[in-house]
GUPAMI-129257 format. One line per field, with one value per residue (C-alpha): chain; residue in three letters; z, x, y; residue number from 1. Coordinates in pm, 1 decimal. Each point is the difference from the previous one (the first is absolute). Example, Ala and Ser with C-alpha at 12.3 -4.5 7.8 and 13.67 -1.06 7.14 Angstrom:
2
ch (A:A)
aa (ala:ser)
w (780.0:-66.0)
u (1230.0:137.0)
v (-450.0:344.0)
i (1:2)
END
This chain:
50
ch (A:A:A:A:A:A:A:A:A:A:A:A:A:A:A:A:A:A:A:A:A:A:A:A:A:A:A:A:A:A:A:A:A:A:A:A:A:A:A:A:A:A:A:A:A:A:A:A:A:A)
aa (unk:unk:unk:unk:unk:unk:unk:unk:unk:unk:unk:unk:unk:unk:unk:unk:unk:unk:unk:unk:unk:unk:unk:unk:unk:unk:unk:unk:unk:unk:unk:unk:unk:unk:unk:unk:unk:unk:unk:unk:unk:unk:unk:unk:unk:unk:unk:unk:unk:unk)
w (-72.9:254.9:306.5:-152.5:7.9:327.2:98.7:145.4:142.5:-173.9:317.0:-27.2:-372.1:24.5:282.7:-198.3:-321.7:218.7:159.7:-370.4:-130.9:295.3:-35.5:-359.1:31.3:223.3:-172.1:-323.0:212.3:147.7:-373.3:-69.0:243.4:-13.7:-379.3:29.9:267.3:-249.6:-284.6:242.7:169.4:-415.7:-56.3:291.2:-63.4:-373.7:82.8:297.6:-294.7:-218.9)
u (-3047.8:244.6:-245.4:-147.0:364.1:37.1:-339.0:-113.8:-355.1:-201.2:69.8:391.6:-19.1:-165.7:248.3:295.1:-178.5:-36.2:295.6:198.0:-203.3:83.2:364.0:13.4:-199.2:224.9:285.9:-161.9:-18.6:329.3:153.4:-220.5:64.2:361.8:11.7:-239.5:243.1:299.8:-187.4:-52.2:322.1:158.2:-278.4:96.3:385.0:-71.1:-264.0:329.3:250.4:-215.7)
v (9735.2:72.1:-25.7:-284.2:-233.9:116.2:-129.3:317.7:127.2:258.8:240.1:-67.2:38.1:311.1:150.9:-108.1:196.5:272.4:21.1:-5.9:235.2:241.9:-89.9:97.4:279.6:136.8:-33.9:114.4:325.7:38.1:-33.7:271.9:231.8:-44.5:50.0:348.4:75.1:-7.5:167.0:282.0:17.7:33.0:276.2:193.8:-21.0:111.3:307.8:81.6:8.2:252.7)
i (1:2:3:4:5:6:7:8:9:10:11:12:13:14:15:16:17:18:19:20:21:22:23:24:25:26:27:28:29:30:31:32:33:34:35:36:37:38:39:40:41:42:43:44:45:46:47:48:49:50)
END
């Protein structure tokens, strides 16, 4: 609905799609990683204090 107020082409539609989906993707990841890398970092600091 976006593209379509816009009055963008199919191909720049598409690319913008794309390009979002990328964008969330990898940020998506980077949340992810950095919250593994915390649960880790606790579990190592709590096996070092036993």
């Amino acid at each position: 609905m976006f593209a379509i107020a816009l009055g963008m082409t199919k191909l720049e539609t598409l690319t913008v799609a794309i390009s979002s989906f990328i964008f969330i993707g990898a940020f998506t990841w980077v949340s992810i990683k950095g919250d593994l890398r915390k649960i880790a970092q606790e579990l190592i600091e709590e096996n070092d204090k036993d």
